[in-house]
C-alpha positions in Angstrom: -10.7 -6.2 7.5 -10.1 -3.0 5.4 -7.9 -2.2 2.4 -5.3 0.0 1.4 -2.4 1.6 -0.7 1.1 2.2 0.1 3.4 3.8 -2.2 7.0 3.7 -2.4 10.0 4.7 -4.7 11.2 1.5 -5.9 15.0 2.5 -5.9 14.1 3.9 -2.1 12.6 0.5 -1.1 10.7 -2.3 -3.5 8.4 -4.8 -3.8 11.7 -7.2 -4.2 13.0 -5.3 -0.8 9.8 -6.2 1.3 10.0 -9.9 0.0 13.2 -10.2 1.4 12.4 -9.0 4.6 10.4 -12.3 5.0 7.5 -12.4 7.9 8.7 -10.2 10.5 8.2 -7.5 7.7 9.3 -3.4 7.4 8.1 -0.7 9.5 6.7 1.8 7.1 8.6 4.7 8.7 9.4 7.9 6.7 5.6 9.5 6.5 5.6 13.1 7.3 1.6 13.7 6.3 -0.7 13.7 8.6 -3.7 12.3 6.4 -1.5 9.4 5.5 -0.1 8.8 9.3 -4.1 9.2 10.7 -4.5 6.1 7.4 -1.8 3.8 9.5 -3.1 4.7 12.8 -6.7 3.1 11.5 -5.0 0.5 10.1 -5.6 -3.0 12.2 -3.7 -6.0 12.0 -4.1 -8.5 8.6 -5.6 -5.9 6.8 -4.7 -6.2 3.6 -2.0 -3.8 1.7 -1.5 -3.0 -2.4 1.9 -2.0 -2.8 2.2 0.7 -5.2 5.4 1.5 -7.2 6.0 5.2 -7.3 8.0 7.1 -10.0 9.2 4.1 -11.5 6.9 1.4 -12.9 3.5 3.4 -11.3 2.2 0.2 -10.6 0.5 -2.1 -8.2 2.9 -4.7 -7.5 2.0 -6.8 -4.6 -0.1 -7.6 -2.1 0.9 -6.8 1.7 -0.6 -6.7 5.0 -0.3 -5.5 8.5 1.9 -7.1 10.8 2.2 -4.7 13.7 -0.4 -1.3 14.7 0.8 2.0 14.7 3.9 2.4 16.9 6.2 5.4 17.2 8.7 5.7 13.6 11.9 4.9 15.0 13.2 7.7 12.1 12.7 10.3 14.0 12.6 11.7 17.9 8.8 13.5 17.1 6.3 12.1 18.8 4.0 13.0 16.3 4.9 10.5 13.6 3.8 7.1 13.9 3.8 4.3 11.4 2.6 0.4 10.9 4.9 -2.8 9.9 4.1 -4.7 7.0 5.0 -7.9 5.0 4.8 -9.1 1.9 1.7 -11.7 1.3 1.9 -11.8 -2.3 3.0 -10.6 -5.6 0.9 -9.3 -8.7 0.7 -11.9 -11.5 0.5 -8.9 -13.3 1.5 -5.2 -12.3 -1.6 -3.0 -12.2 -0.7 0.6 -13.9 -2.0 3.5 -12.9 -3.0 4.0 -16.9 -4.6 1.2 -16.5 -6.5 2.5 -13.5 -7.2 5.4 -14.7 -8.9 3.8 -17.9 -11.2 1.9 -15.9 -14.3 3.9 -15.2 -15.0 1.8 -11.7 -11.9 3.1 -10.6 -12.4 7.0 -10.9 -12.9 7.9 -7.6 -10.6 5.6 -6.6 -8.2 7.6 -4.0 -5.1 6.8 -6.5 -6.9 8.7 -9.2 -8.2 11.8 -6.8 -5.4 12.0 -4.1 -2.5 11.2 -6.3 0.1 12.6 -4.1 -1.2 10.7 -0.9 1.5 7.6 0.2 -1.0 6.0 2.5 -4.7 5.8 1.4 -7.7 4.0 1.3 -8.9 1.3 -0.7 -13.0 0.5 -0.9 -13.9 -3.6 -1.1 -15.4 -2.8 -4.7 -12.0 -1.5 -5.8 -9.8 -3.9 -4.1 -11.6 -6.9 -5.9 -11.7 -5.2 -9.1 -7.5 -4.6 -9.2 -7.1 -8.1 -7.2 -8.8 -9.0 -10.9 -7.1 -6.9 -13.2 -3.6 -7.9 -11.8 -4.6 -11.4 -12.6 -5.5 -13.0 -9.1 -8.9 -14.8 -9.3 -9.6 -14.5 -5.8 -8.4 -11.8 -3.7 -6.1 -12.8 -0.8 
């Protein structure tokens, strides 16, 4: 299983959004990078998903994972744009900030710190565990 981070604009589409969209999930459609679209076409089913708040909040929220592989984004007619469906698994006891991230030395290379701008990246095992623990979980899911 491998990790990762997804960011959205919370007043494009939330944490509280993907919750309501139960277990059949969201296709994450809308990514016009190609480093971020090459990150969902690695992606494999149950991996596991932080769900970063953009703009607003700049926070991990949530934990998410795979539901369906990379599959054309029914947004647009290109074939070149693919994407991967997600669900909520669950949320943050308590939202990880990217201040707080960025305070933690474990976390400086940490693709959130180095590739800000990036809406799909990678997360290593050592980081995953170490947010999973700063948001409050005491096992990560």
């Amino acid at each position: 299983m491998a990790y990762w981070l997804m960011k959205s604009e919370p007043f494009k589409f939330s944490w509280d959004d993907l919750v309501a969209k139960g277990d059949k999930g969201e296709e994450w459609d809308g990514v016009r990078n190609y480093q971020a679209r090459n990150n969902m076409r690695a992606m494999e089913l149950g991996d596991q998903v932080f769900f970063y708040h953009s703009n607003e909040g700049l926070a991990v929220v949530g934990i998410a994972e795979v539901c369906a592989l990379a599959h054309p984004d029914s947004t647009t007619d290109d074939p070149r744009w693919e994407c991967v469906d997600i669900r909520a698994v669950c949320p943050m006891p308590r939202p990880v900030t990217l201040k707080a991230v960025k305070a933690t030395p474990e976390l400086a290379q940490m693709a959130l710190v180095t590739s800000m701008r990036l809406s799909v990246q990678p997360v290593r095992d050592s980081e995953w565990h170490l947010i999973c623990r700063m948001g409050g979980l005491t096992q990560s899911v």
